[in-house]
C-alpha positions in Angstrom: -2.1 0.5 -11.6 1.3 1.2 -11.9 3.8 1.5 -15.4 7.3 1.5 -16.0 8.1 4.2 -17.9 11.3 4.1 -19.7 13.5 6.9 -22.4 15.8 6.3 -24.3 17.3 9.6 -25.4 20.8 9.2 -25.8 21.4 12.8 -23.2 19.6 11.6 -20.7 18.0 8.6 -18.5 14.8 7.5 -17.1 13.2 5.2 -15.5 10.1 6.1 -13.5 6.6 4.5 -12.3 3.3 6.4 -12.6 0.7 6.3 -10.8 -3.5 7.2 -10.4 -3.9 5.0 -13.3 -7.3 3.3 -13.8 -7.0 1.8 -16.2 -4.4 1.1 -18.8 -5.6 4.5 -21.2 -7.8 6.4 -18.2 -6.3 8.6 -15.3 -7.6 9.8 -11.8 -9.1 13.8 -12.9 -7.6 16.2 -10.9 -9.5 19.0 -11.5 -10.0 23.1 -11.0 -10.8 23.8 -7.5 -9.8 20.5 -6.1 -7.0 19.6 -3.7 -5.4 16.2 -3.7 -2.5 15.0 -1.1 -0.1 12.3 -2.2 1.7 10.6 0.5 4.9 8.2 0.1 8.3 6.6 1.9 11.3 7.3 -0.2 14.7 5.7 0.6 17.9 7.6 -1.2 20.6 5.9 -1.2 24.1 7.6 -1.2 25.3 6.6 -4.6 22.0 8.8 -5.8 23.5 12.1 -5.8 22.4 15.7 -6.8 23.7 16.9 -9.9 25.0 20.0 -12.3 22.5 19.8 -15.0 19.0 17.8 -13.9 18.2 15.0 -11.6 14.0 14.7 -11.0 13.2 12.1 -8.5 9.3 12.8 -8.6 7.1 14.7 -11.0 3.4 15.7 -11.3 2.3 15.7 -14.4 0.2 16.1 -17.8 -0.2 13.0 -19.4 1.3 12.5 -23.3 4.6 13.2 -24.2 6.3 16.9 -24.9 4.2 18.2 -21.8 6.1 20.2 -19.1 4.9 19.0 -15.2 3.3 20.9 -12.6 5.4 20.3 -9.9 9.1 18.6 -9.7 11.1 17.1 -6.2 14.7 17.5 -7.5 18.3 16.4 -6.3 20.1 19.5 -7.0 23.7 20.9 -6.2 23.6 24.4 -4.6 27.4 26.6 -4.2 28.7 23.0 -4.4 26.2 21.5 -2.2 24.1 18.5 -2.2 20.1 19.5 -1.5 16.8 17.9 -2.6 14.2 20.6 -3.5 10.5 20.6 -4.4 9.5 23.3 -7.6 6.5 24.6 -9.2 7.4 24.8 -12.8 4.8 27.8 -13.7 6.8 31.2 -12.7 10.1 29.0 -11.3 9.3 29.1 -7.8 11.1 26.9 -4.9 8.6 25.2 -2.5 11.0 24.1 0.0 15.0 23.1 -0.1 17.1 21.1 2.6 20.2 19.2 2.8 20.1 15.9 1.0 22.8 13.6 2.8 21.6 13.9 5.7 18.5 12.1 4.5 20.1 9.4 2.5 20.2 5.5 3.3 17.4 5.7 5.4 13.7 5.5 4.9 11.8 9.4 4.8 8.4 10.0 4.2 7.3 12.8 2.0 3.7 14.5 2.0 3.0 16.7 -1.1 -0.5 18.5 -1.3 -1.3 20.7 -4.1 -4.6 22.5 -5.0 -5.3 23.1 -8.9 -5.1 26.3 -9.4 -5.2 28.6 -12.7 -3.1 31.9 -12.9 -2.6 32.2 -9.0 -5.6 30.2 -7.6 -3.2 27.5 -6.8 -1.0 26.4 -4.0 1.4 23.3 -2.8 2.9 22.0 0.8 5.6 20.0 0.8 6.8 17.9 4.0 9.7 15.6 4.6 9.8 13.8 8.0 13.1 11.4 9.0 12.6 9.2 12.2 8.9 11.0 12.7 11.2 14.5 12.6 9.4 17.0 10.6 12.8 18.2 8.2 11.0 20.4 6.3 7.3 21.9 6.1 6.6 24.8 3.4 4.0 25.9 1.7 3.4 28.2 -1.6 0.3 30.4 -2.2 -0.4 32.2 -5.3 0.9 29.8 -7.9 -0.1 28.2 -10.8 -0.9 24.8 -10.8 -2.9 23.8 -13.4 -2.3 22.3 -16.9 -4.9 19.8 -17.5 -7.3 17.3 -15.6 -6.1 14.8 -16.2 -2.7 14.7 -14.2 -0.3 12.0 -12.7 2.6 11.6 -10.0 5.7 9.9 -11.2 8.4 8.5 -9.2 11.6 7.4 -10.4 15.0 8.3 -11.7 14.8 11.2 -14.7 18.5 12.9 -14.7 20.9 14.8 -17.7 23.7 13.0 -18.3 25.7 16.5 -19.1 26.7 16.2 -15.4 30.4 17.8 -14.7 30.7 17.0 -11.0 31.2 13.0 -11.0 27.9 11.9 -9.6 26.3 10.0 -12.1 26.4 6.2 -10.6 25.1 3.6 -11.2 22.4 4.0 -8.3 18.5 3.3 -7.2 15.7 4.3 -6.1 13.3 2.5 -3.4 10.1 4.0 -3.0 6.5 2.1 -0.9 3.2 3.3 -0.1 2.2 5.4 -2.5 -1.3 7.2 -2.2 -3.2 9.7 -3.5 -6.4 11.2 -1.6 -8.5 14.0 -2.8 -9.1 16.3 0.1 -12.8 17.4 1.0 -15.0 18.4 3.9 -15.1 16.2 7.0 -18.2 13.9 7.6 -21.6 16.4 7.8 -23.4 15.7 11.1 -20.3 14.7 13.5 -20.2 17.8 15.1 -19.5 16.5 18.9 -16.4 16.6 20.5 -14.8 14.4 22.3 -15.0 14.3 26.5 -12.6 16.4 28.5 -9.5 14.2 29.1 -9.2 14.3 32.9 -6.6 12.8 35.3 -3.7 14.6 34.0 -0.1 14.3 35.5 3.5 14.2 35.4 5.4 10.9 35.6 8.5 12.3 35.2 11.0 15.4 35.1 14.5 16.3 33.4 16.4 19.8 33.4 14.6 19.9 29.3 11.8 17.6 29.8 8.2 17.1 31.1 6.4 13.3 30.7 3.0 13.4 31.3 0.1 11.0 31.0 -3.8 11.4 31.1 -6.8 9.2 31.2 -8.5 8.3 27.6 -11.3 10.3 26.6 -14.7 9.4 24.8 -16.5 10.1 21.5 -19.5 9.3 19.8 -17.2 8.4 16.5 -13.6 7.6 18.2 -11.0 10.0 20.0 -8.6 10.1 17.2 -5.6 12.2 19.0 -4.6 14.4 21.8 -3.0 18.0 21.1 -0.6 18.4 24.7 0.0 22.3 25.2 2.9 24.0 27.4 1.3 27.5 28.5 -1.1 28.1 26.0 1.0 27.1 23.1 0.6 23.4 21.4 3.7 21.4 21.8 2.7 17.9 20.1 0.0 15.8 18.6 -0.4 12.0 20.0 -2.3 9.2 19.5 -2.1 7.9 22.7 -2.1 8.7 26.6 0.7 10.4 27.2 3.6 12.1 25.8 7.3 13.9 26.5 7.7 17.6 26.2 11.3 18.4 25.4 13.4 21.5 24.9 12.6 23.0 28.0 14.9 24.8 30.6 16.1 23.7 33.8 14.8 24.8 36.9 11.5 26.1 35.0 8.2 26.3 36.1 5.5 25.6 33.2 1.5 24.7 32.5 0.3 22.1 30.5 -3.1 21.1 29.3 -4.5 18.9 27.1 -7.5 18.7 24.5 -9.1 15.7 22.8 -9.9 15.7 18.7 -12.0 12.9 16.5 -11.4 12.5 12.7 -14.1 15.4 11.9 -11.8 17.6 13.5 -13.6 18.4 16.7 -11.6 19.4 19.9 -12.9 19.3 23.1 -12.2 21.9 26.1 -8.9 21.9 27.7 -8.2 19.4 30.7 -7.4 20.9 33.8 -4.2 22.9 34.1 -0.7 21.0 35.7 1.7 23.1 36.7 5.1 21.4 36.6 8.4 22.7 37.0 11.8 20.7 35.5 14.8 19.7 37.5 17.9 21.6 37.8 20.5 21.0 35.2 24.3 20.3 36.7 25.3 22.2 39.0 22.1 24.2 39.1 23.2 26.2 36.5 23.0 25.6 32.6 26.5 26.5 31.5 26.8 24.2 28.4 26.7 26.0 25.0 25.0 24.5 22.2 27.3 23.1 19.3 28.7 25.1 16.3 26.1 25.3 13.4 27.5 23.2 10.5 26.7 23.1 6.7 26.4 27.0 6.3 25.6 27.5 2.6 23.8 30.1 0.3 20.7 28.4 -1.6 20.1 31.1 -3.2 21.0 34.7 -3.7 19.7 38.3 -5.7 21.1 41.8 -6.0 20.3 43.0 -2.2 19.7 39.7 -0.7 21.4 36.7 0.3 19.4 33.1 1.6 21.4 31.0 3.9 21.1 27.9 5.3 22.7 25.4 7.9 22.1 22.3 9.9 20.6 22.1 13.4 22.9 22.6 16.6 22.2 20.4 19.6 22.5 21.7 23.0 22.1 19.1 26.3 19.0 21.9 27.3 18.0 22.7 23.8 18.9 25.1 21.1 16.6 28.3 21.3 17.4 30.1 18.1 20.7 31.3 15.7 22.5 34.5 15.3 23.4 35.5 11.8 26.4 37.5 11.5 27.3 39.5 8.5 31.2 40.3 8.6 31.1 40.6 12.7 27.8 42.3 12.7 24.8 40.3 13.7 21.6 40.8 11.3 19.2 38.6 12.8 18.2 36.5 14.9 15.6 33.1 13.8 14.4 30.0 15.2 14.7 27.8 12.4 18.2 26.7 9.9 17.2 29.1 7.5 17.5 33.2 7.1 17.8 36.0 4.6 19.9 38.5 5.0 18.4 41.8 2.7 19.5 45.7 2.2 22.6 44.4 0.4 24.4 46.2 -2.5 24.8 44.5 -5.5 28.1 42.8 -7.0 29.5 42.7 -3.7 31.1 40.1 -1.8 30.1 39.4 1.7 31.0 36.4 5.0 28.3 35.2 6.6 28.7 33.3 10.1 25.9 32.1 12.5 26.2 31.1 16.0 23.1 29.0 18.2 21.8 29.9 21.7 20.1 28.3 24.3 17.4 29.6 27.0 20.6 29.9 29.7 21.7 32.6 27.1 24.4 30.1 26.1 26.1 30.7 22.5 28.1 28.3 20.1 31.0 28.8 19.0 30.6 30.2 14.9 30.1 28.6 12.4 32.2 28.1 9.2 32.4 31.3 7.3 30.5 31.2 4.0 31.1 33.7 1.7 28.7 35.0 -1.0 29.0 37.9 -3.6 25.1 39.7 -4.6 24.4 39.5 -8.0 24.8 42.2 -10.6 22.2 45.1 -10.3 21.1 44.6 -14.1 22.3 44.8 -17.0 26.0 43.2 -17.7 27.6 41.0 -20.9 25.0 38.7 -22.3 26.0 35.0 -22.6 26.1 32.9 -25.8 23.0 33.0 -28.2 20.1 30.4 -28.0 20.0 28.1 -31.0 17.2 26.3 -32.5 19.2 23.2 -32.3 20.6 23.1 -29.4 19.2 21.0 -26.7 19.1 23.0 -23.3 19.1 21.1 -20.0 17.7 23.2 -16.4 20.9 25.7 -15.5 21.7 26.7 -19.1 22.0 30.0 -19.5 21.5 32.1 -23.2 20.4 35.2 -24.2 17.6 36.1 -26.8 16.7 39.4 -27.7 18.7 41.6 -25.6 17.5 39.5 -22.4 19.3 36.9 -20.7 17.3 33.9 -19.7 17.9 30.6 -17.8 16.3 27.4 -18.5 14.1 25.9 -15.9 13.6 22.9 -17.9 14.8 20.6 -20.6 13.8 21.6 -24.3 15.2 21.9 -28.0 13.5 25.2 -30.1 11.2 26.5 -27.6 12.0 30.2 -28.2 13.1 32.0 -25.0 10.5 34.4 -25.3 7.3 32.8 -26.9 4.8 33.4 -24.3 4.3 29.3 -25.2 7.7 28.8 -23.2 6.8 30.1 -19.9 7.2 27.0 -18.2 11.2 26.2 -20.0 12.8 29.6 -19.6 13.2 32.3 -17.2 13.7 36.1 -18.0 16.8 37.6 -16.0 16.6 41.0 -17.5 18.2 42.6 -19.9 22.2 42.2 -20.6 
């Protein structure tokens, strides 16, 4: 059961749903040890935007009010840009961050699995997936997740209205099949795998791409999926007979196999090898470079360090991995839209470009220069002095005996450093 949940505090707004209700006073128990996946399809529209201060678009959570949550999926601006972020409140720590309007006004699907942990015993993955694309998949270890048994997700609009970027609309929020499972061993006594799938082939090549198809295997409890690998390493997951491996380069020679799994999660042997090798691209010769990364921006940053992010290049062969420049020398080298660049000094301003390659050794053009200046190594003028009265909103910034802190959620009184206050502010030193 379901229940509109409304505030009406004149600095903010809300209007959210909860759910693993059983009853109209009972809740689903969460409880030490367990692990519990909620699953849902979110749809975001453009006139929902991230903001300054606060704006929480899903929350796990304590029952009653004055109680902090567990976990929080946020719409948050970031050096001026746009992201939606997933946060374990205990100890401030970011699950997983990504662009937001590249995700809006369509329908996503969001998978959020979290173990209740005490202390460090805990830990939570968080996926987003647009069009079947995984967007982002991250998981934190060694975190503390819990605060009671008794806990609930709520999904909704919860945002500060001390926003001073212009992005409080009046907006919405569309959300369907929400579900909550409790994770736990699979079914005692299914312990055969599936047959060997046999009859594999290739129906068709590209310069990037292999199709093949196989004959069905068989299983005492039902062949639930196929795992496809390209030399040794798995490529996909499918539910049917057959399946398109992309990315690939032209003119390539590779091996596939594939493997049969049921719902217990047994996997049978590999099917017999097929070597195939792709066509040639134009020419012969792959001579295309993959476009310019775009959206370079810093999520976050510390005294030696520097996060950076970007959006994914496409390349008619496919994009193998990113150069990250620092000034015009390159750092790194990744695979994902995502780096950190560390050994940095502190209070110093630096440019950050990346470029994208392909297997042909192709490389974009760069990217839009971002620049980011290190924060101070300690130390510094400390900012104005927390009051009792005043009601703090995540971002504020005070200091409190001799230490700066930042708030990391919304509160009026809790003392900066009561021990009780762990999960509203954050201790940045001494100033």
């Amino acid at each position: 059961m379901h229940m509109v949940d409304r505030d009406t505090s004149t600095d903010r707004q809300r209007h959210e749903v909860t759910g693993n209700r059983t009853s109209s006073s009972s809740y689903l128990q969460w409880k030490l040890g367990e692990t519990w996946r909620v699953t849902y399809s979110m749809y975001i529209p453009s006139s929902l935007m991230a903001t300054t201060t606060f704006t929480h678009i899903m929350q796990t959570k304590q029952p009653g009010p004055g109680t902090s949550p567990i976990t929080v999926t946020s719409l948050r601006r970031v050096n001026g840009v746009q992201t939606i972020e997933h946060k374990v409140i205990a100890g401030d720590v970011t699950v997983g961050r990504t662009n937001l309007e590249p995700l809006q006004n369509k329908w996503i699907d969001i998978e959020y699995e979290m173990k209740i942990g005490d202390g460090t015993a805990g830990s939570v993955r968080w996926v987003v997936k647009s069009a079947g694309t995984t967007i982002v998949d991250a998981t934190k270890t060694g975190v503390d997740t819990f605060l009671a048994d008794r806990v609930r997700p709520k999904w909704g609009i919860y945002r500060s209205l001390g926003d001073t970027s212009g992005s409080l609309r009046d907006t919405y929020l569309l959300l369907r099949n929400m579900r909550a499972y409790e994770l736990t061993a699979g079914t005692p006594g299914d312990t055969q795998a599936p047959t060997v799938p046999d009859g594999l082939r290739s129906t068709g090549t590209t310069a990037s791409s292999v199709s093949l198809a196989w004959n069905a295997s068989s299983d005492d409890t039902g062949v639930t999926g196929y795992d496809v690998y390209r030399d040794g390493t798995k490529a996909s997951t499918v539910s049917g007979t057959s399946a398109t491996v992309s990315g690939l380069a032209a003119s390539t020679s590779y091996s596939f196999t594939v493997r049969a799994r049921d719902a217990a999660g047994n996997v049978s042997a590999a099917s017999n090898s097929l070597p195939v090798t792709t066509s040639a691209g134009s020419g012969g010769t792959d001579t295309q470079a993959p476009s310019a990364p775009s959206g370079l921006y810093s999520p976050s940053k510390t005294s030696s360090s520097v996060s950076l992010a970007w959006n994914a290049s496409s390349d008619n062969v496919g994009v193998t991995g990113y150069d990250v420049y620092r000034g015009t020398t390159k750092v790194s080298t990744v695979t994902g839209t995502s780096a950190t660049v560390s050994g940095l000094s502190a209070s110093t301003g630096y440019s950050f470009t990346v470029k994208a390659r392909d297997a042909a050794g192709n490389v974009s053009a760069s990217s839009t220069s971002v620049s980011v200046t290190t924060d101070a190594a300690g130390g510094g003028i400390c900012p104005t002095a927390w009051s009792s009265t005043q009601s703090y909103v995540p971002g504020d910034v005070v200091s409190y005996a001799g230490h700066k802190y930042t708030a990391t959620y919304y509160s009026t009184g809790a003392v900066p450093n009561d021990p009780t206050s762990w999960a509203v502010w954050r201790d940045d030193g001494a100033c």
